[in-house]
N, CA, C and O atoms as a Tinker XYZ file with bonds, in Angstrom:
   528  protein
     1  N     79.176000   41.875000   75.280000    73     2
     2  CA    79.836000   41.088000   74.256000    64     1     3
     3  C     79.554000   41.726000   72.890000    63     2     4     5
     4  O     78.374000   41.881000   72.573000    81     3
     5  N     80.539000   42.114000   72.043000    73     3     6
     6  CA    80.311000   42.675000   70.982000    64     5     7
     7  C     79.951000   41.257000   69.298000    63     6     8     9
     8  O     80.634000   40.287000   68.971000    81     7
     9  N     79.079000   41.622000   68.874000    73     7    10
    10  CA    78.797000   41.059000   67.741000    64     9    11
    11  C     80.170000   40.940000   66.842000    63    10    12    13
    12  O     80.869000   41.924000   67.086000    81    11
    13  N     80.644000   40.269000   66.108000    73    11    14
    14  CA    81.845000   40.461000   65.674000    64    13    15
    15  C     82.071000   39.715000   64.398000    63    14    16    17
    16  O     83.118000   39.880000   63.772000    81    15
    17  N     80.990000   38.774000   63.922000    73    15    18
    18  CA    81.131000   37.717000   62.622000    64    17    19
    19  C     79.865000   38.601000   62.607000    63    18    20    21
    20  O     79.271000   39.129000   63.547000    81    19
    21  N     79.497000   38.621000   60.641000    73    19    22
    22  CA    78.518000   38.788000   59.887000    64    21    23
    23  C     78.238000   38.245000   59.067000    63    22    24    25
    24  O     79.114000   37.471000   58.681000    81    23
    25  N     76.666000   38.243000   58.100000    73    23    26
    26  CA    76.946000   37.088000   57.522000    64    25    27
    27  C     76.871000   38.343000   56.676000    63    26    28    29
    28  O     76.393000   39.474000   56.761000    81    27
    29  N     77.807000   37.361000   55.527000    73    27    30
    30  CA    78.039000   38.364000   53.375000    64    29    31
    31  C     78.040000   37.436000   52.594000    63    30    32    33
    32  O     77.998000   36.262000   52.961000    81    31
    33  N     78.096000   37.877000   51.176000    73    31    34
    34  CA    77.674000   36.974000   50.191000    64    33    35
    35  C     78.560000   35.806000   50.075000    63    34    36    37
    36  O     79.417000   36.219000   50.856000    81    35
    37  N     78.849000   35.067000   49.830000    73    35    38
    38  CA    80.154000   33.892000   49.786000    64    37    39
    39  C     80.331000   34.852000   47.966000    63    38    40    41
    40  O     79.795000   35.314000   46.959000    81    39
    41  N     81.838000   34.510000   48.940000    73    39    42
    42  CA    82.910000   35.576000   48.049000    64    41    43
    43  C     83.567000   34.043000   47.005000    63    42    44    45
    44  O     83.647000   32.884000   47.415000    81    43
    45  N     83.952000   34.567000   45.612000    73    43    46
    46  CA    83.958000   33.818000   44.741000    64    45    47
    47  C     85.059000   32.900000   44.646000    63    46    48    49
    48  O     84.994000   31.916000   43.910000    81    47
    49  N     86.377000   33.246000   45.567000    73    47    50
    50  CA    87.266000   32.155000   45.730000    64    49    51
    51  C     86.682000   31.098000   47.110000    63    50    52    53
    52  O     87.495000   30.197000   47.316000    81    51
    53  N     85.652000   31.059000   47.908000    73    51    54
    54  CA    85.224000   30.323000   48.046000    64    53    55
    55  C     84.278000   29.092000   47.509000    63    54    56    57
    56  O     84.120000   28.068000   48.173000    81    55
    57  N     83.794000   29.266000   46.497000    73    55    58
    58  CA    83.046000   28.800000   45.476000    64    57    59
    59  C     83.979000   28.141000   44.146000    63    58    60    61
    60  O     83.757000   27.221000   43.360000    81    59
    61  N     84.862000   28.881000   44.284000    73    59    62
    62  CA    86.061000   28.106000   43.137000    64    61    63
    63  C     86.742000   26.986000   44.200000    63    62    64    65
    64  O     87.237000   26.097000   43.506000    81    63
    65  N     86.903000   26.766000   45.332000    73    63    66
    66  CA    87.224000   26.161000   46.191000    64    65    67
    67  C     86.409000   25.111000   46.097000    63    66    68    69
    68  O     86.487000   24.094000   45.408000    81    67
    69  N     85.854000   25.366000   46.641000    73    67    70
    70  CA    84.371000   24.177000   46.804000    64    69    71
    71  C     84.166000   23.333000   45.555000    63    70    72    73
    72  O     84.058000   22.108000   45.503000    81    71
    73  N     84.134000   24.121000   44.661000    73    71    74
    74  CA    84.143000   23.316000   42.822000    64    73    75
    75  C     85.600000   22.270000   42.858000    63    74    76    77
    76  O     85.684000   21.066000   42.616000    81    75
    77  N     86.546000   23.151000   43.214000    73    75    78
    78  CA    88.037000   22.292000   43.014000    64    77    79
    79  C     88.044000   20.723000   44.062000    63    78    80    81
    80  O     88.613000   19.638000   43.945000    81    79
    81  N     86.996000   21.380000   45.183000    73    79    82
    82  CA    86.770000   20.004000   45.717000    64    81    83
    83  C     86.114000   19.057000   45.186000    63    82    84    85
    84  O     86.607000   17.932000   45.273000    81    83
    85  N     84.744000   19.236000   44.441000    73    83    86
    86  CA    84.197000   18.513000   44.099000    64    85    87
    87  C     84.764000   17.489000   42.557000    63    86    88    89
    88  O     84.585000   16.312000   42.243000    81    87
    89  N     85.554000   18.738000   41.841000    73    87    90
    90  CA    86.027000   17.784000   40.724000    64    89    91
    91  C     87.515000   17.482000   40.340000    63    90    92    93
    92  O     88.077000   17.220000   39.277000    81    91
    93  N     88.002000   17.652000   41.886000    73    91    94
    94  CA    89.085000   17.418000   41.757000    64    93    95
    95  C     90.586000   18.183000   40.869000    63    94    96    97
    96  O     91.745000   17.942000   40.532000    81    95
    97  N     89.648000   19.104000   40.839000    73    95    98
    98  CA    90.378000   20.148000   39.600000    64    97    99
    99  C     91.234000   20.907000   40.223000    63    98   100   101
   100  O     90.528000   21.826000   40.637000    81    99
   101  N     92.437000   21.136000   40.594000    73    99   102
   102  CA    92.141000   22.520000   42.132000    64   101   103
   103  C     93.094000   23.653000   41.172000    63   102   104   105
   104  O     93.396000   24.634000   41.852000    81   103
   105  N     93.514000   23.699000   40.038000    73   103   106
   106  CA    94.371000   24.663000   39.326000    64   105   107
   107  C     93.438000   26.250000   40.456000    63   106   108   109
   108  O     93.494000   26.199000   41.685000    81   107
   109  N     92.981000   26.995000   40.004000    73   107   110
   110  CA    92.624000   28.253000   40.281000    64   109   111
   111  C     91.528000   28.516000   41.889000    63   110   112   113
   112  O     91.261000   29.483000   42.602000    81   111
   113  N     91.056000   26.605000   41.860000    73   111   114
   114  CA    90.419000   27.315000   43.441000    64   113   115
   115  C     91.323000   26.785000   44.510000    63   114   116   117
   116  O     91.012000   27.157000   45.641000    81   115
   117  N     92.496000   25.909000   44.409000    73   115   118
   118  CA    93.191000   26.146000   45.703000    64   117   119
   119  C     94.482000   26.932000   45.635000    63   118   120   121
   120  O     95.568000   26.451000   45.957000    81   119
   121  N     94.249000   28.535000   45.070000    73   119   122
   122  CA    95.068000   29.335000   44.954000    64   121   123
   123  C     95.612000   29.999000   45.830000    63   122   124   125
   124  O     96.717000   30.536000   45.758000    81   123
   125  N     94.653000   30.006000   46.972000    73   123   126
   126  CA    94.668000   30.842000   47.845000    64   125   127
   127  C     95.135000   30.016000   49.163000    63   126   128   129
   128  O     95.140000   30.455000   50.313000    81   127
   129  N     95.543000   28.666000   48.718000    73   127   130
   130  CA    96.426000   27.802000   49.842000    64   129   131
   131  C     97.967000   28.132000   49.554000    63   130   132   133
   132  O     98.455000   28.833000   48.667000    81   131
   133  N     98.608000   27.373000   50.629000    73   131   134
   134  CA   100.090000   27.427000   50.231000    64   133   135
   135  C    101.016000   26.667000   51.048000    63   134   136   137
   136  O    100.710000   26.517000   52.231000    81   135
   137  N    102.012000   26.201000   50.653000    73   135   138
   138  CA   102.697000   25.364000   51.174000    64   137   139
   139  C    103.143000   25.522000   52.195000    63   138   140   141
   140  O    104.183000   24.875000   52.318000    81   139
   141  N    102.755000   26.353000   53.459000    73   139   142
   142  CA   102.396000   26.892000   54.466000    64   141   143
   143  C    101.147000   26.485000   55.742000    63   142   144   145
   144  O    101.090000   26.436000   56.971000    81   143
   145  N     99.958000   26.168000   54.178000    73   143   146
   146  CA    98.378000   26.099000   55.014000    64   145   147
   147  C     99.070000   25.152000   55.872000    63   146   148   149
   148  O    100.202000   24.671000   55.818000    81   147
   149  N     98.145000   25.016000   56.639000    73   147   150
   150  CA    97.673000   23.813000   57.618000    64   149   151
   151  C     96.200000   23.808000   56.912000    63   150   152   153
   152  O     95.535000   24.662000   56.325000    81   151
   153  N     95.966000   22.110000   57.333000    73   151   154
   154  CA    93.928000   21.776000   57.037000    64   153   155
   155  C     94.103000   20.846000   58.237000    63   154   156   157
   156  O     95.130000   20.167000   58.263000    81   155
   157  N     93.359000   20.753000   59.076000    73   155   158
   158  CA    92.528000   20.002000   60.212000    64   157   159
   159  C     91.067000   19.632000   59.420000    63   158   160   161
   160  O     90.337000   20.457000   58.871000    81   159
   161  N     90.870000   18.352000   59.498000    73   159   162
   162  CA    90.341000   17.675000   58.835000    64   161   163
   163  C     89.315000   16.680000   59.709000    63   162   164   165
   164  O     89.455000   15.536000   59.277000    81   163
   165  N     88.406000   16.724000   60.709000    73   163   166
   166  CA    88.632000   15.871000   62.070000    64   165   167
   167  C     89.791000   16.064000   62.490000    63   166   168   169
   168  O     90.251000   17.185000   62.706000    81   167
   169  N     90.522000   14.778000   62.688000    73   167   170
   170  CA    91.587000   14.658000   63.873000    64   169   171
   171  C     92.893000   14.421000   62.922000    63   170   172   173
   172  O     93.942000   14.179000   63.518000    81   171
   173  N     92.923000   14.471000   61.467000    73   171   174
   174  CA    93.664000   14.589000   60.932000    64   173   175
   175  C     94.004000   16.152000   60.429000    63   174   176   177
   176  O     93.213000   16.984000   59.985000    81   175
   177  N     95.708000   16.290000   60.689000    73   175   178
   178  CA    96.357000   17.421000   60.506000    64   177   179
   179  C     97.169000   17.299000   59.146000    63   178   180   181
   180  O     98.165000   16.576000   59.125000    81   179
   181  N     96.732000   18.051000   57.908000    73   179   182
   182  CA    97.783000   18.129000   56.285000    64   181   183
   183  C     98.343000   19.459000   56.127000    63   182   184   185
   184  O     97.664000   20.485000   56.092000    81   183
   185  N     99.707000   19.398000   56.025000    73   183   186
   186  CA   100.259000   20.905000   56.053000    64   185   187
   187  C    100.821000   20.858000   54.589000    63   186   188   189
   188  O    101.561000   19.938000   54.241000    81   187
   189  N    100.521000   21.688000   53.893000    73   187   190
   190  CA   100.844000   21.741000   52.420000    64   189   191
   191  C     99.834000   21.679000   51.516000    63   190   192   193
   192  O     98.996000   20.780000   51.596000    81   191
   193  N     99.777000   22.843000   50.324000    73   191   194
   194  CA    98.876000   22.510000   49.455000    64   193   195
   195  C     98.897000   20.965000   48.609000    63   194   196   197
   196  O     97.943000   20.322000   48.171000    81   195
   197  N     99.771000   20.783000   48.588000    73   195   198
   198  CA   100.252000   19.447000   47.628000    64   197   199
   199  C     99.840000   18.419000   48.604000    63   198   200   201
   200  O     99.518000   17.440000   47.932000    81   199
   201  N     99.683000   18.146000   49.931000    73   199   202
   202  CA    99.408000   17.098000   50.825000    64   201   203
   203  C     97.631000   17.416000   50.659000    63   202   204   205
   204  O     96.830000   16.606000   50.195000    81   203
   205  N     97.355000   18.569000   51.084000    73   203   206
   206  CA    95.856000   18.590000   50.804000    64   205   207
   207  C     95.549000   18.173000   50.101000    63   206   208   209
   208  O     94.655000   17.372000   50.373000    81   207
   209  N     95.980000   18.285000   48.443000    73   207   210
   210  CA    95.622000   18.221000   47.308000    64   209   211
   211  C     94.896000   16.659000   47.375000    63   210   212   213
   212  O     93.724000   16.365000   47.141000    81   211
   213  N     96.065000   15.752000   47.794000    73   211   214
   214  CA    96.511000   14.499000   47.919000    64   213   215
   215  C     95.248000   13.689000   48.771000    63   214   216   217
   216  O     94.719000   12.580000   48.696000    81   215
   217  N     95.095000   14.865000   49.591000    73   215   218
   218  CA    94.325000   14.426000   51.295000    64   217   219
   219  C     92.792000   14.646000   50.491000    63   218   220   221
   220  O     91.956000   13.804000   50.820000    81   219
   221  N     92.438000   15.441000   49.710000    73   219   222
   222  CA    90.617000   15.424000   48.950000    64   221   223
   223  C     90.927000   14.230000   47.974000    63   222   224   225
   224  O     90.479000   13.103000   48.189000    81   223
   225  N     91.728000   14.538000   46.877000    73   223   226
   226  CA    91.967000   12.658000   46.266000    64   225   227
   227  C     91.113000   11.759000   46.929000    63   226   228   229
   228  O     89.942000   11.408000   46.779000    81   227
   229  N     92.271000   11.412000   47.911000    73   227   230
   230  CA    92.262000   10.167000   48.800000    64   229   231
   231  C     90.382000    9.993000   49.036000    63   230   232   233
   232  O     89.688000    9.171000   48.438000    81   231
   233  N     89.974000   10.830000   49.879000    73   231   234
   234  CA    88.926000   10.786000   50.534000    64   233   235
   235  C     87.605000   10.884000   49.191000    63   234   236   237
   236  O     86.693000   10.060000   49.264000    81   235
   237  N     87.598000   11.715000   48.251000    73   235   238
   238  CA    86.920000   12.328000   47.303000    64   237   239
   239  C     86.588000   11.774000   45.971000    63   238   240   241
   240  O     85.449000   11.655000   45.521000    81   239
   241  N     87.696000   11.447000   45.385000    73   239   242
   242  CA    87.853000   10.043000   44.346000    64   241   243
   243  C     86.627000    8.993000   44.107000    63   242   244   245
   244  O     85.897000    8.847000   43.127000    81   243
   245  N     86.667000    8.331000   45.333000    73   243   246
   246  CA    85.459000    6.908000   45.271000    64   245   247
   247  C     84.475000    7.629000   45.154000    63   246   248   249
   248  O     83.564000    6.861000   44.842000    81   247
   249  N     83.983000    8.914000   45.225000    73   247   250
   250  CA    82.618000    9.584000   45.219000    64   249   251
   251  C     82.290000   10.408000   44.072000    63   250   252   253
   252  O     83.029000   10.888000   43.212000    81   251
   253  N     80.961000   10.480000   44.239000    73   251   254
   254  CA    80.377000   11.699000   43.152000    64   253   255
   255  C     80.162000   12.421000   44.369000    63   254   256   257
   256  O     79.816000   11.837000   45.397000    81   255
   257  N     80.423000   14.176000   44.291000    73   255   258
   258  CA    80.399000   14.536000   45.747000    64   257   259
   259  C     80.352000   16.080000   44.968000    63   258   260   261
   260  O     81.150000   16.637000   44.214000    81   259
   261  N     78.961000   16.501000   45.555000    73   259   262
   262  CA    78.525000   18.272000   45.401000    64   261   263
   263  C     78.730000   18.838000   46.771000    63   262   264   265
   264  O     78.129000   18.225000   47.653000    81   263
   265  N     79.273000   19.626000   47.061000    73   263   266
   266  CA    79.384000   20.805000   48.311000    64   265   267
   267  C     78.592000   21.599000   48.335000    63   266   268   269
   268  O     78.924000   22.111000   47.266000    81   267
   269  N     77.479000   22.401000   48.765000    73   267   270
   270  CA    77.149000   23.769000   48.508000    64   269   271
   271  C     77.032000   24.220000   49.733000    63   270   272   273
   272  O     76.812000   23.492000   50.701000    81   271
   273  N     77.226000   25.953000   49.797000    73   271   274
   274  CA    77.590000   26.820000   50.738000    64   273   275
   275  C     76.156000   27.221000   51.033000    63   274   276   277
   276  O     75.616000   27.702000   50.037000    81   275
   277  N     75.212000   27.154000   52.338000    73   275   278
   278  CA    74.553000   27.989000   52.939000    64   277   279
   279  C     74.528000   29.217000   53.235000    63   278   280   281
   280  O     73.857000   30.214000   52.967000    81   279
   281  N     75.454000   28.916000   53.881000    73   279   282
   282  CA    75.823000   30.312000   54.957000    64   281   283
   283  C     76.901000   30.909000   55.506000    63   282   284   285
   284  O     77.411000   30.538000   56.564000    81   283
   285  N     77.418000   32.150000   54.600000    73   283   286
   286  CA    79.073000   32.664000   54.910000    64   285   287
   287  C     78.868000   33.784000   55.829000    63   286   288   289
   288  O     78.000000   34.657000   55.812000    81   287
   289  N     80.028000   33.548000   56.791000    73   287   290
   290  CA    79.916000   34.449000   58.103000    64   289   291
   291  C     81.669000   35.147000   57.974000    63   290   292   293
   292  O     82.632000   34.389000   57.865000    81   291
   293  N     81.830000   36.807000   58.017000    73   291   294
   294  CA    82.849000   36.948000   57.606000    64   293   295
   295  C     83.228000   37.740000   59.401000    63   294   296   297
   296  O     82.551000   38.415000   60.177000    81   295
   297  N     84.049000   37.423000   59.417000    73   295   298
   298  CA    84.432000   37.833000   61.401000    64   297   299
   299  C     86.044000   38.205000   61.363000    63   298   300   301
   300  O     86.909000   37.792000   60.591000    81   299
   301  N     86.171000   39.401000   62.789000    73   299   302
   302  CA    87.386000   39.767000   62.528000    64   301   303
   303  C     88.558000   38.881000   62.917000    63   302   304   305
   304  O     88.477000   37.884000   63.635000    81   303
   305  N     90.007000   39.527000   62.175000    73   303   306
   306  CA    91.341000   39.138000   62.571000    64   305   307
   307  C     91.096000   37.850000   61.205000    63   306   308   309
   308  O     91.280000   36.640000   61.338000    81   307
   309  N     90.709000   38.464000   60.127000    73   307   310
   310  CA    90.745000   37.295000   59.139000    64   309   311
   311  C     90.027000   36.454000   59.159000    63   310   312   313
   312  O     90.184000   35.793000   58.132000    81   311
   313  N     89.145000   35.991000   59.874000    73   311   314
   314  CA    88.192000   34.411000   59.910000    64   313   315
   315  C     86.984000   34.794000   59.254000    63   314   316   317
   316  O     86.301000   35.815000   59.332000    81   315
   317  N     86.848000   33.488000   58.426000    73   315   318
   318  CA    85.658000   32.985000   57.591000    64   317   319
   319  C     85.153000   31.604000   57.976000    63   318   320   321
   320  O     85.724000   30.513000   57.950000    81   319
   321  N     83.635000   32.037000   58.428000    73   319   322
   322  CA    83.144000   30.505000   58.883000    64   321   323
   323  C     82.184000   30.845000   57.766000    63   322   324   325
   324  O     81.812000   31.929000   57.315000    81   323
   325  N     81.810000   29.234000   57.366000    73   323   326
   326  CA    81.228000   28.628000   56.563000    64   325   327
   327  C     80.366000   27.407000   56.624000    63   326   328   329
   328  O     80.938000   26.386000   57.008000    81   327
   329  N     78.805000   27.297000   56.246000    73   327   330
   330  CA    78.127000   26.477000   56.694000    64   329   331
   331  C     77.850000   25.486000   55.620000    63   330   332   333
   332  O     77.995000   26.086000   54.555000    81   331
   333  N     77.556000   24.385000   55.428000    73   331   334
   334  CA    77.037000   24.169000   53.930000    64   333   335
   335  C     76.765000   22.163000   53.891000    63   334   336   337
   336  O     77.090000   21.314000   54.721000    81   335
   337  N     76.313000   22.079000   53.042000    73   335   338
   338  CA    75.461000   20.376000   52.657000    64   337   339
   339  C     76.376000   19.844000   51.822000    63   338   340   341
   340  O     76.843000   20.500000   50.890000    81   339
   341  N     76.667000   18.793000   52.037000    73   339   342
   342  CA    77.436000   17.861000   51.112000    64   341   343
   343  C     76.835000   16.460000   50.366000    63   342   344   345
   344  O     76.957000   15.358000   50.901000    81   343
   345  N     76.245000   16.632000   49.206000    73   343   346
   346  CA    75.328000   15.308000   48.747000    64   345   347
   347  C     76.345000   14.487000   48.359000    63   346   348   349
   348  O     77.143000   15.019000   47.586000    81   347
   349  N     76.552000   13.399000   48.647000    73   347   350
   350  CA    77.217000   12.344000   47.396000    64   349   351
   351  C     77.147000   10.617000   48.000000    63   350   352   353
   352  O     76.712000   10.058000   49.006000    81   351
   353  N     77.785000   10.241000   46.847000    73   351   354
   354  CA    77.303000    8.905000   46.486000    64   353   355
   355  C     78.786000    7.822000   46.125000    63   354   356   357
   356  O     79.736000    8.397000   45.594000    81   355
   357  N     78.893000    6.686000   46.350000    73   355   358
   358  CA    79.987000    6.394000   45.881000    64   357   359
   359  C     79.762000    6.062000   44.759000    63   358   360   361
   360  O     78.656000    5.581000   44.511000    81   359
   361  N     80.787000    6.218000   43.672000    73   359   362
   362  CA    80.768000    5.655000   42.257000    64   361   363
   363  C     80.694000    4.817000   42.189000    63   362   364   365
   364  O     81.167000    4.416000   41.126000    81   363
   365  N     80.199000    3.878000   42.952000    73   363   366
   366  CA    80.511000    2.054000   42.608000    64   365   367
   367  C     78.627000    1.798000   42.663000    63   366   368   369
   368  O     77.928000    1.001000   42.036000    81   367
   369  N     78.258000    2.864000   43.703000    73   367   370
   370  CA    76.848000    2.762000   44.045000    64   369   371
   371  C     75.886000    4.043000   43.897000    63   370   372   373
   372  O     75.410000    4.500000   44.936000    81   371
   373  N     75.568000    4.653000   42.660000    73   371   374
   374  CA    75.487000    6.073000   42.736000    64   373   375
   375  C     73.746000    6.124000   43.229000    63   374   376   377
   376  O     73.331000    7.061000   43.911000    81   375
   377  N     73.233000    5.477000   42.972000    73   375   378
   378  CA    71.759000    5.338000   44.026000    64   377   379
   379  C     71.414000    5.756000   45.629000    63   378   380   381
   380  O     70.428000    6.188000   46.227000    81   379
   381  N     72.909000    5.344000   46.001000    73   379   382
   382  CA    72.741000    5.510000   47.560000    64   381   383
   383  C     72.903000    6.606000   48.103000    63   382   384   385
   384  O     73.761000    6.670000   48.983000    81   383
   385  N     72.312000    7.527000   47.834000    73   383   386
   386  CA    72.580000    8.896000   47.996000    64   385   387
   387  C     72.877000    9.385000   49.555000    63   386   388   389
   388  O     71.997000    8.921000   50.280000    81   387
   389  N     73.844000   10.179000   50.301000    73   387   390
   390  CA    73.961000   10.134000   51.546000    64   389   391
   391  C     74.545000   12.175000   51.698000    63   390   392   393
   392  O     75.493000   12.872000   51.338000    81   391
   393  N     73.429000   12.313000   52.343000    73   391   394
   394  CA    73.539000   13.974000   52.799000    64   393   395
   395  C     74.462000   14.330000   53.923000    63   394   396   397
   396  O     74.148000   13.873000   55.022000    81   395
   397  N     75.437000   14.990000   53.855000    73   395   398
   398  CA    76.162000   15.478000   55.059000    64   397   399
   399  C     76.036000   16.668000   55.326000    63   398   400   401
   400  O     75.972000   17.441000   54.370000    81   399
   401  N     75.963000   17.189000   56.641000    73   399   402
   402  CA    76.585000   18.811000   56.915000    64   401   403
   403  C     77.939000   19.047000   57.093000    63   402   404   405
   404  O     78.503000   18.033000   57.504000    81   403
   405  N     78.851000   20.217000   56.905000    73   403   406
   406  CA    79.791000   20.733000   57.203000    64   405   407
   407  C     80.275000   21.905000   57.198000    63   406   408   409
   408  O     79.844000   22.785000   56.453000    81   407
   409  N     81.243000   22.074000   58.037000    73   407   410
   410  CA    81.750000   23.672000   58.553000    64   409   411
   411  C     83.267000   23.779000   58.372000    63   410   412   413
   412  O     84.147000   23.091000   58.890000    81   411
   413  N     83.346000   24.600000   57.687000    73   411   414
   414  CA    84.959000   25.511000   57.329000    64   413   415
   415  C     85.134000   26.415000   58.254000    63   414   416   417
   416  O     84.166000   27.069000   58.642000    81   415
   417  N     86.203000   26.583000   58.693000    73   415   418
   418  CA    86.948000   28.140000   59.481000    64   417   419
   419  C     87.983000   28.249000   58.714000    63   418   420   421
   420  O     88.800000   27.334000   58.614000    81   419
   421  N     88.083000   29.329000   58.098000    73   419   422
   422  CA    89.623000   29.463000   57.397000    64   421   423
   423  C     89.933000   30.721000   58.196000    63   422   424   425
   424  O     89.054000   31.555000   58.414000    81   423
   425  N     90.549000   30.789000   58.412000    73   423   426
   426  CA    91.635000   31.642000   58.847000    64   425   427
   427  C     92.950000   32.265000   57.907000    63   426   428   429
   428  O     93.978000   31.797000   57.416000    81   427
   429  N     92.434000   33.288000   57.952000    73   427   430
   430  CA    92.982000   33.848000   56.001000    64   429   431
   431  C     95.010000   34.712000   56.751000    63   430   432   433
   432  O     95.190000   35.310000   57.812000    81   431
   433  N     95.916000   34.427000   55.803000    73   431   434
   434  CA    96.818000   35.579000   56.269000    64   433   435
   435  C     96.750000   36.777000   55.784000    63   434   436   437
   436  O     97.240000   37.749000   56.359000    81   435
   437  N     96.054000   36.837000   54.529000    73   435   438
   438  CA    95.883000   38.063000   53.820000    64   437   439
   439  C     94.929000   38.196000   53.032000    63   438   440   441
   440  O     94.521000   37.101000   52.645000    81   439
   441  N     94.261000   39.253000   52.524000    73   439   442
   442  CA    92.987000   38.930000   51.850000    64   441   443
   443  C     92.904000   39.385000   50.601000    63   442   444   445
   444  O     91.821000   39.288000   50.024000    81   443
   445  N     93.730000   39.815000   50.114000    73   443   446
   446  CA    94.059000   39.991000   48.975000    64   445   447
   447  C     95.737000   39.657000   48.203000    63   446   448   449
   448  O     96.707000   40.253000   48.672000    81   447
   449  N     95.895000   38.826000   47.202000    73   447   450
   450  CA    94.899000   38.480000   47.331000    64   449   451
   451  C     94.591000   37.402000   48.548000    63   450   452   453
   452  O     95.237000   37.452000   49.594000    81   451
   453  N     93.646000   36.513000   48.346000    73   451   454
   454  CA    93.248000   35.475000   49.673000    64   453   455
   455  C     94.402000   34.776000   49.347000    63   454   456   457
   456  O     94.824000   34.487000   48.228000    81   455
   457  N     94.977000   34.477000   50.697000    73   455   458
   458  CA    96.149000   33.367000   51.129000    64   457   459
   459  C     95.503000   33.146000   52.414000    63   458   460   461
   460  O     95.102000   34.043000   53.155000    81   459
   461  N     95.397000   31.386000   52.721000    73   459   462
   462  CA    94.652000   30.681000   53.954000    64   461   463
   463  C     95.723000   30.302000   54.581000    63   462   464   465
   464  O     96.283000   29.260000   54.240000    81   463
   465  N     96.124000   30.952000   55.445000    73   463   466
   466  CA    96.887000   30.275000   57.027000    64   465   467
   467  C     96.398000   28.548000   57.847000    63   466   468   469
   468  O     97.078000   27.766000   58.511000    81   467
   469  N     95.007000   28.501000   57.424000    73   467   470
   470  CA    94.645000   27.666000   58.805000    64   469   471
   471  C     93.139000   27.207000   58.197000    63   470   472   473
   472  O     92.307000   28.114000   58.167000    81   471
   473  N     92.777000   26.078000   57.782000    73   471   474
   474  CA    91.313000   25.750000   57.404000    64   473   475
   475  C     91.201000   24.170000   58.252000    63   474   476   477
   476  O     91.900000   23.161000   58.157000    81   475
   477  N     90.126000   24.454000   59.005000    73   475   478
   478  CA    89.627000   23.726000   59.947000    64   477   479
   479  C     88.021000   23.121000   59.636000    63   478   480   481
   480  O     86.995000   23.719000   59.959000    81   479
   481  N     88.070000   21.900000   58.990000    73   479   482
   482  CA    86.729000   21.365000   58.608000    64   481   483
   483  C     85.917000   20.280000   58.973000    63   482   484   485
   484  O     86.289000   19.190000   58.538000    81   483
   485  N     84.958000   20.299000   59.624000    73   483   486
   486  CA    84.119000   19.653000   60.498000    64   485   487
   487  C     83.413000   18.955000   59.233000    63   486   488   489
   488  O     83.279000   19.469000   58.123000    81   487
   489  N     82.920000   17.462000   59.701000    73   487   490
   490  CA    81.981000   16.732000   58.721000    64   489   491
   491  C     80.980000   16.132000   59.257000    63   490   492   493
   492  O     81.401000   15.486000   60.217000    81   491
   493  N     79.472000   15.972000   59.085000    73   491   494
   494  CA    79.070000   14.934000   59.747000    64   493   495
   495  C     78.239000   15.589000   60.532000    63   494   496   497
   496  O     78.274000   16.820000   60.525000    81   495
   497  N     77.134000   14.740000   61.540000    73   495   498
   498  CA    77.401000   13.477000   61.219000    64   497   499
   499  C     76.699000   12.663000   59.809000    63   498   500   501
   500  O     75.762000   13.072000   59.123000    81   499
   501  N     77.411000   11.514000   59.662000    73   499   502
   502  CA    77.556000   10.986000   58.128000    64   501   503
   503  C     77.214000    9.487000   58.468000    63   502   504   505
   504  O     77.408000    8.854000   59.506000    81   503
   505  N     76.791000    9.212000   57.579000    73   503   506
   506  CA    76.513000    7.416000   57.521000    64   505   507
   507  C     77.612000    7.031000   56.956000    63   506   508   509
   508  O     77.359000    6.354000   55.960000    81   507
   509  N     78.755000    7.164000   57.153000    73   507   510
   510  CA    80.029000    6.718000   56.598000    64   509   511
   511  C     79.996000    5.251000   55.914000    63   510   512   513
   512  O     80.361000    5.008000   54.764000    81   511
   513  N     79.577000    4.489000   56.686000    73   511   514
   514  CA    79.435000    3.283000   55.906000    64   513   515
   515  C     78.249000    3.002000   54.230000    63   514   516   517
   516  O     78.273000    2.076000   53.419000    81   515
   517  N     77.490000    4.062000   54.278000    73   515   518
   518  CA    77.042000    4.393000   53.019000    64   517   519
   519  C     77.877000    4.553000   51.708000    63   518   520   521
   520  O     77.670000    4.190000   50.550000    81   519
   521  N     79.177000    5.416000   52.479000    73   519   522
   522  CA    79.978000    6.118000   51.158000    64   521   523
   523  C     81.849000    5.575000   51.481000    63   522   524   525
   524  O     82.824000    5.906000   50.807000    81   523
   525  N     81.831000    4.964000   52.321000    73   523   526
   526  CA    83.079000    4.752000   53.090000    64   525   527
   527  C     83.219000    3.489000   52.580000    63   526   528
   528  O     84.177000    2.791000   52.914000    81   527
């Protein structure tokens, strides 16, 4: 079996990503989506940057919510897995602080620049009823 993912530095449109999640901002980090992506989300499927956009809102909004990246694994035929902690709190209750893990696969069509075909993101597990 050949080795085939490595890990490299988390490359900086991932990190503008991750920011656009957290503040809702997404002008320059969801650049590299397109009205094309697909996001698998759990068991929910959003095809469109503008539905994504819509789909972190929805979920992201009631929270104060930091992402940070652990661990970037860059593997062939385009795939980027991604490991990383999610702290946050709902704004109604910012005391209750509740830690998550989660995992990205993007699946890039091109890499320059980055355009994402396919981002697949695992959450949890989560005390949902903490922040839910």
């Amino acid at each position: 079996m050949t080795d085939n993912a490595r890990a490299t530095a988390v490359p900086g449109w991932v990190l503008k990503f991750m920011d656009a999640i957290d503040t809702l901002e997404f002008s320059e980090g969801f650049a590299p989506l397109t009205e094309d992506t697909d996001m698998f989300f759990g068991t929910a499927r959003i095809h469109g940057v503008e539905a994504i956009k819509e789909f972190f809102v929805k979920i992201d909004a009631p929270l104060n919510i930091t992402h940070e990246v652990l661990e970037f694994w860059t593997a062939c035929d385009g795939v980027r897995l991604l490991r990383g902690e999610a702290t946050m709190a709902r704004k109604s209750e910012p005391g209750q602080v509740v830690r998550a893990p989660f995992t990205h696969i993007f699946y890039l069509d091109q890499e320059e620049p980055v355009r994402i075909r396919t981002l697949r993101i695992t959450a949890g597990p989560l005390q949902t009823d903490a922040v839910m």
